[in-house]
C-alpha positions as CSV (number, residue, x, y, z in Angstrom):
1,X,10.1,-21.3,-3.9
2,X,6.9,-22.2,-2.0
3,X,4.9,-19.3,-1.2
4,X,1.5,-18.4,0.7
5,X,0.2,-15.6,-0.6
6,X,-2.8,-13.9,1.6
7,X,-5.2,-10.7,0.4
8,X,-6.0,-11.2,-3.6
9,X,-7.7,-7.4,-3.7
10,X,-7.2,-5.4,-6.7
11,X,-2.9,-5.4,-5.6
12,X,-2.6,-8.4,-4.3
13,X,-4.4,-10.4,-7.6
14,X,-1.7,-9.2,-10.2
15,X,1.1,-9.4,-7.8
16,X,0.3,-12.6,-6.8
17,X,0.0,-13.3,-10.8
18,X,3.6,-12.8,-11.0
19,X,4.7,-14.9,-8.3
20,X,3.2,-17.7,-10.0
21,X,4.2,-16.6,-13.4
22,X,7.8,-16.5,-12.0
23,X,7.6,-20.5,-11.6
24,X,7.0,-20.4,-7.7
25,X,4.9,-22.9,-6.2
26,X,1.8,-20.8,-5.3
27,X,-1.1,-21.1,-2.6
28,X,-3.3,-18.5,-2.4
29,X,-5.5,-17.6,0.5
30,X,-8.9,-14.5,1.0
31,X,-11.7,-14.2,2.6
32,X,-13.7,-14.5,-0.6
33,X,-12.9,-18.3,-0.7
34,X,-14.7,-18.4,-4.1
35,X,-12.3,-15.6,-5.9
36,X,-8.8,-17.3,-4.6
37,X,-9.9,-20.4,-6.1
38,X,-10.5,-18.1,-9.2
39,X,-7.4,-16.9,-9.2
40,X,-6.0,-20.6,-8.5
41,X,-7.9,-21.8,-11.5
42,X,-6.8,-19.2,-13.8
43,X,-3.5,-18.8,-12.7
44,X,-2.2,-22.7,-12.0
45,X,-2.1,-22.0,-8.3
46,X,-3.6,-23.8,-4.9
47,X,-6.1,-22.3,-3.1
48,X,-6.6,-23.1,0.1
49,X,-9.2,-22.0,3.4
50,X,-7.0,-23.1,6.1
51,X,-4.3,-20.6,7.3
52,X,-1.9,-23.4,9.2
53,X,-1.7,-24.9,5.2
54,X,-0.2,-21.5,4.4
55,X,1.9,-20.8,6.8
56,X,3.9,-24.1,6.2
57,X,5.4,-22.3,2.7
58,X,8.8,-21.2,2.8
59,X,7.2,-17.4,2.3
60,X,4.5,-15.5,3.2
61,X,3.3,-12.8,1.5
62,X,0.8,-10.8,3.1
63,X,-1.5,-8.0,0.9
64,X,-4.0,-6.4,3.3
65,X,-5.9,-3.4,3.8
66,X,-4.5,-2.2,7.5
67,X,-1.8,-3.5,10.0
68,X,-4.4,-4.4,11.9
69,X,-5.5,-6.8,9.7
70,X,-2.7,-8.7,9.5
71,X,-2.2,-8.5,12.7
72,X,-5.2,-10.6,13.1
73,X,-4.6,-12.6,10.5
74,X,-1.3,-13.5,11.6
75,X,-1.9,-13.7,15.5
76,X,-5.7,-14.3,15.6
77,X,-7.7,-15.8,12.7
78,X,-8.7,-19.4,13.1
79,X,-7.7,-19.4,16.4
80,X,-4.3,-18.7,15.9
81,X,-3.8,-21.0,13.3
82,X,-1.2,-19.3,11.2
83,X,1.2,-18.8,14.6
84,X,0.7,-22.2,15.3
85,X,2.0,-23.4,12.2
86,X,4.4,-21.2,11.8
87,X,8.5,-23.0,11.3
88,X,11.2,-21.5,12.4
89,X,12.8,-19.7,9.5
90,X,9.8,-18.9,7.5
91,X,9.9,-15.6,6.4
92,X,6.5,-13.3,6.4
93,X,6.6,-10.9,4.0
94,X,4.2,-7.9,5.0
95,X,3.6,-6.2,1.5
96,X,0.6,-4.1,2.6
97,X,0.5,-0.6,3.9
98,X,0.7,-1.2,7.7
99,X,1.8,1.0,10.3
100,X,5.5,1.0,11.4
101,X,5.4,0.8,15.6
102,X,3.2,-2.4,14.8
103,X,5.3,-3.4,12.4
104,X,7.7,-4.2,15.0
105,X,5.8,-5.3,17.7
106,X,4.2,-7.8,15.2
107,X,8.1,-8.8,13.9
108,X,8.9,-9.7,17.9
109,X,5.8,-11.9,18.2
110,X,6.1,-14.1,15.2
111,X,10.2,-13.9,16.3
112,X,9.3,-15.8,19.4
113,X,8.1,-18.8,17.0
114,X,11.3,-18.6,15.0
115,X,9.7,-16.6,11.9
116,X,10.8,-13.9,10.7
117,X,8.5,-10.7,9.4
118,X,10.0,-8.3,6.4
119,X,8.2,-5.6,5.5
120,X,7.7,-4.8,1.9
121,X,5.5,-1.8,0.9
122,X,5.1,-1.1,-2.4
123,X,4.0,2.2,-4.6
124,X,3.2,2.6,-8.1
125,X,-0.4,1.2,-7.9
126,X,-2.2,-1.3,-10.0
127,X,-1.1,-0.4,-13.6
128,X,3.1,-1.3,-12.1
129,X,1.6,-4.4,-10.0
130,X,0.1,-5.4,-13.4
131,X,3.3,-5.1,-15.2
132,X,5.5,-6.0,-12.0
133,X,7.6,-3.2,-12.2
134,X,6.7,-2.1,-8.7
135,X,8.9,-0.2,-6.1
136,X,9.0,-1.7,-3.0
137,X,10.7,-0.6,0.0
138,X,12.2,-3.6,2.3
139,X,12.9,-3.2,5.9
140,X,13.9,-5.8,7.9
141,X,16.3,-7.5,10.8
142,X,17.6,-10.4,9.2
143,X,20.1,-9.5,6.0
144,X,19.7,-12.9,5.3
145,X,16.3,-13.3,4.8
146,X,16.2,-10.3,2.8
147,X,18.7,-11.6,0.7
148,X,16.7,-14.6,0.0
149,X,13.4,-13.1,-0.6
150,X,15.0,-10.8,-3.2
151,X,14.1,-13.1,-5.9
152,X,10.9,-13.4,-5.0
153,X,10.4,-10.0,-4.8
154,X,11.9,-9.4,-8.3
155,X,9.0,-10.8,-9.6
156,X,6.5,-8.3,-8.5
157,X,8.7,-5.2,-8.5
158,X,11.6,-3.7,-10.6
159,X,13.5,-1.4,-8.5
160,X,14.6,-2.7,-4.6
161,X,15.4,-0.4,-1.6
162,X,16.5,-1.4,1.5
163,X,15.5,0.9,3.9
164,X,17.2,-0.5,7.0
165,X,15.1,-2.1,10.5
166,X,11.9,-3.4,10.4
167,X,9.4,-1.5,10.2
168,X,11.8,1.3,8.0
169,X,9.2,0.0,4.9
170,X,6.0,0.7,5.7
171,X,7.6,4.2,7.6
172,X,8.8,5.3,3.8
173,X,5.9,3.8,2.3
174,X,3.3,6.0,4.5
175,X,6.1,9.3,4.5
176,X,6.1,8.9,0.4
177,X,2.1,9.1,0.3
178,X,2.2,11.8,2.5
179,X,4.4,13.8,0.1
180,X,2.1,12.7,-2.7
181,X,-1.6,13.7,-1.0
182,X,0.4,16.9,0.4
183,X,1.4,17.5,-3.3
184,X,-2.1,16.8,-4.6
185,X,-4.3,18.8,-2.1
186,X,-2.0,22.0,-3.0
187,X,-2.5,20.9,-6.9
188,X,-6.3,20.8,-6.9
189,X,-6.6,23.9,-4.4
190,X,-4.7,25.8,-6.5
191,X,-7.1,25.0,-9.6
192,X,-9.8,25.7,-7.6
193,X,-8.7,29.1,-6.3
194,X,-7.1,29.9,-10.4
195,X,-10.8,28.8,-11.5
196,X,-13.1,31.3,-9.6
197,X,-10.6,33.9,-10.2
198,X,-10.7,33.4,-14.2
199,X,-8.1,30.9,-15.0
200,X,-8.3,27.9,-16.9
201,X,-7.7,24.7,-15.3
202,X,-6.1,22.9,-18.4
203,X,-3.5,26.0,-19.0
204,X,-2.8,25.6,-15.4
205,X,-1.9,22.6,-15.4
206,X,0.3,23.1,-18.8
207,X,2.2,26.0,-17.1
208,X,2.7,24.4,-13.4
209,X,4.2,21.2,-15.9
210,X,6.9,23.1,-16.8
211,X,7.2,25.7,-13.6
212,X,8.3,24.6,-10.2
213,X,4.8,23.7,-9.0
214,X,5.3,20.5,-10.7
215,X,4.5,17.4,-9.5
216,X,3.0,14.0,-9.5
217,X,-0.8,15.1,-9.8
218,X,0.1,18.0,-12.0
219,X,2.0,16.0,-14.6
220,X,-0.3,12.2,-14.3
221,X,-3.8,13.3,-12.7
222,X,-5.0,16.7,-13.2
223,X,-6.1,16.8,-16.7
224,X,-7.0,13.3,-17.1
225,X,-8.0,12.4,-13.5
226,X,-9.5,14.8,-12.1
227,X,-10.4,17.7,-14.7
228,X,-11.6,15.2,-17.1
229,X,-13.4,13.6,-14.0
230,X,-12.1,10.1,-15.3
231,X,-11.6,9.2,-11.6
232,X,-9.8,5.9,-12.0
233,X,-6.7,5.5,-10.5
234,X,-7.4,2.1,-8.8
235,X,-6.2,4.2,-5.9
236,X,-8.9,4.1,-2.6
237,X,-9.6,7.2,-0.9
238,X,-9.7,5.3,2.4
239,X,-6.2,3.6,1.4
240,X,-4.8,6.8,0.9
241,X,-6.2,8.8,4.0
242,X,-4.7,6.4,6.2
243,X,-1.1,6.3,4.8
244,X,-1.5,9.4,5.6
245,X,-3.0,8.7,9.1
246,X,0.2,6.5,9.3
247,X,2.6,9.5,8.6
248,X,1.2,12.1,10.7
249,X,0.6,9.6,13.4
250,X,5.1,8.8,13.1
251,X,5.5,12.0,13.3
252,X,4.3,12.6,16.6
253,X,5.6,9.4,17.5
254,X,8.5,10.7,17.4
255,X,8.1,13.7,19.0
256,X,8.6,15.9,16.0
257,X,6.5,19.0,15.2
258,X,4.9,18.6,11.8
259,X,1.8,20.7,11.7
260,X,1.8,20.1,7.8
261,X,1.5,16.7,8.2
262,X,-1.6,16.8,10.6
263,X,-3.5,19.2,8.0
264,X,-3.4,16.8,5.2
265,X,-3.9,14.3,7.6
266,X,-7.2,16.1,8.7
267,X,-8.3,16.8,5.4
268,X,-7.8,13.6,4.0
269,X,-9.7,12.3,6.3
270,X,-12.7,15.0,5.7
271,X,-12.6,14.0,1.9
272,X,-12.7,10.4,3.4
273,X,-15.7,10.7,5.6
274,X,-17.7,13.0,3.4
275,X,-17.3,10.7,-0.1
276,X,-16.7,7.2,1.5
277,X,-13.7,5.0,2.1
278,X,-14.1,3.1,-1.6
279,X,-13.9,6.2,-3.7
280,X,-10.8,7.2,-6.0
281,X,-8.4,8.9,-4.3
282,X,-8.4,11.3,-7.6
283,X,-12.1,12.5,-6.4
284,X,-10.9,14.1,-3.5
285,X,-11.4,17.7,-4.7
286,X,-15.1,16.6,-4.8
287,X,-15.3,16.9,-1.2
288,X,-13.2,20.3,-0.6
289,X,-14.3,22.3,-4.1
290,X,-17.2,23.8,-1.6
291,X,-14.5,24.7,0.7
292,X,-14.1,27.9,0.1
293,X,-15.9,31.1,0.5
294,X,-17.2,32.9,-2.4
């Protein structure tokens, strides 16, 4: 298959590596014009500065920080240029973690030019994009295009779910890291509050692993993450505060009372804006450990 892939960031490099070690015909495009032709170089790939060259590739893929970034790229960059160029029956595969309502307003612009837009969210973070054994979560219109894209997206991810519409994706993909923040921020309170009362942290974590407090963080971050203050899950704090931005935000978008949702939402965005945007997501305890009174 020919395939455009755009966004080479810390997901979108090894994912991209597996497209082209899959045998597809690969043209890379990012802002940093020097690392896609890196990654061209080292990878046997095309890299290319002009958006109208990769929109003329059988598939898309797009691997960007917000919706409304690929919005813009789509729509808007070089004047347009990937719209322009756009053929009817290319498919543009939306892989990043965008919101859902603009998910399907972007799907009935690119529709008018005879594209069609999957979207194609993906969770188990860079160790599973290295490996391609990602999950990724495919909502879409057109049962056709899905079908074709499969093989394409076999070679970045190991388990498939069709979720159903458009926009169906990137709703799961946001819900699912709500669950896990939600999940996390109850994890390191809880160590926080068993600390200052005499606990210890590490036989915590032991008993909520086999107790019904287990979860994600408990059983892959706690000790290693974030007691051990490795801090390296490859995992943004910004990334993760707006997923869950994304969730909250559905939530009300459809008119259903969540006020769980909107507290993670709000402290997310605390740990965000008092740590920075760049920082793990595993640090978050950082920003809340002062929280509480003494």
């Amino acid at each position: 298959m020919r395939v455009g892939f755009i966004g080479i960031g810390n997901m979108g490099w090894p994912m991209a590596a597996n497209v082209a070690k899959a045998g597809h015909e690969l043209t890379v495009f990012d802002l940093d014009s020097e690392k896609a032709a890196r990654f061209a170089q080292v990878h046997n790939g095309t890299a290319s500065r002009n958006l109208a060259e990769i929109a003329t590739n059988e598939f898309t893929i797009t691997m960007l920080p917000t919706g409304q970034i690929v919005r813009h790229v789509i729509l808007n960059a070089q004047d347009g240029a990937f719209a322009k160029a756009l053929r009817p029956g290319a498919v543009v595969i939306d892989m990043s973690s965008s919101e859902p309502i603009g998910t399907r307003e972007l799907g009935k612009a690119i529709d008018r030019d005879g594209a069609i837009l999957v979207d194609a969210p993906v969770s188990g973070a860079v160790p599973r994009a290295k490996t391609g054994t990602l999950a990724i979560m495919i909502g879409g219109n057109d049962k056709a295009a899905i079908a074709h894209a499969k093989p394409l997206l076999l070679s970045m991810g190991k388990q498939l779910f069709e979720t159903g519409p458009l926009g169906t994706g990137h709703a799961m993909k946001a819900l699912n890291n709500y669950i896990a923040a939600a999940g996390y921020t109850a994890a390191v309170e809880a160590l926080l509050i068993g600390e200052r009362f005499g606990l210890n942290q590490e036989t915590m974590v032991d008993i909520l692993n086999v107790s019904t407090g287990r979860n994600f963080s408990t059983e892959m971050m706690l000790k290693e993450q974030v007691i051990g203050a490795k801090f390296s899950t490859g995992f943004a704090l910004g990334l993760m505060a707006k997923d869950v931005r994304i969730a909250a935000d559905l939530g009300e978008a459809v008119h259903l009372d969540a006020p769980v949702s909107r507290l993670i939402r709000e402290r997310w965005a605390q740990a965000r804006d008092r740590l920075g945007a760049t920082r793990d997501t595993s640090e978050a305890i950082l920003s809340w450990k002062d929280d509480l009174p003494e």
